[in-house]
Structures are given as C-alpha cells and as structure tokens.
C-alpha positions, 0 to 999 in steps of 0.5 A: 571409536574408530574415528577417534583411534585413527590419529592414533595409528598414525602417530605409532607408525610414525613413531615405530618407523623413527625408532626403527629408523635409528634402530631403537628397537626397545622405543619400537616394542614399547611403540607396537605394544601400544599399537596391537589394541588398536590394530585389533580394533580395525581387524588387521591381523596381519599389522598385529602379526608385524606389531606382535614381532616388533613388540617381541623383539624382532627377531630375524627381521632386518628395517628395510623388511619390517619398514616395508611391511609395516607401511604397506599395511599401515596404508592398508589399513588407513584406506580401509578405515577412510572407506568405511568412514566416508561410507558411515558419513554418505550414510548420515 
C-alpha cells in the first residue's frame, strides 16, 4: 500500500507547489485535500498539519513559508518511506 501511494505524493506535491506557484490557492486546497489520507498513511503528521491549512484555506501563510515547509517535509517523507522500502525489499 505504500509503495503504491508513493507516486501519488509526488504528484500532489508538485501539483500543491504549481498551484501555490501561481497563487491558485482553491487548485492548493482541492490538492492538499487529496493528499491529507495519504499523508496519514506514511504518519507525518507535521505534512498533514501544512496540508490541513493549505486545504483550509491558508490563512496567515505567505508561498515562500508554506513552499518551504511543505518541501522540506515532502523530502522528509520520501527518505522515510525509501528507507523503509529499501529495508522491506533487503528483507525478501
């Protein structure tokens, strides 16, 4: 199931930083909204808190801080689950 959500992740967060890129912040929340489940999936709960403002409309946040953030723990999260897949694959 994480393996197959992975490409997944990539694509909202490309998508969430086009949107934000061009500040089409309803295209973001609609974005993040589809992202928080599988977010949730890899248990990061501080890319579900950026996604949950995102979704809710981003108040008090300015690009550069949420683009920041959310890239930062996008990579986070993308070591994470390599980590754990390159582990679960050595393990077969």
């Amino acid at each position: 199931m994480i393996e197959f959500s992975q490409p997944f992740v990539s694509q909202w967060e490309q998508q969430l930083h086009e949107a934000l890129l061009v500040g089409d912040w309803e295209s973001a929340a609609n974005c993040a909204h589809k992202a928080i489940s599988s977010v949730r999936l890899y248990g990061s709960p501080k890319l579900e808190t950026l996604l949950c403002q995102i979704r809710d409309g981003g108040s008090g946040m300015n690009f550069v801080e949420i683009q920041q953030a959310l890239s930062a723990e996008f990579a986070s999260v993308t070591e994470t689950v390599n980590a754990w897949l390159a582990t679960q694959k050595s393990a077969t």
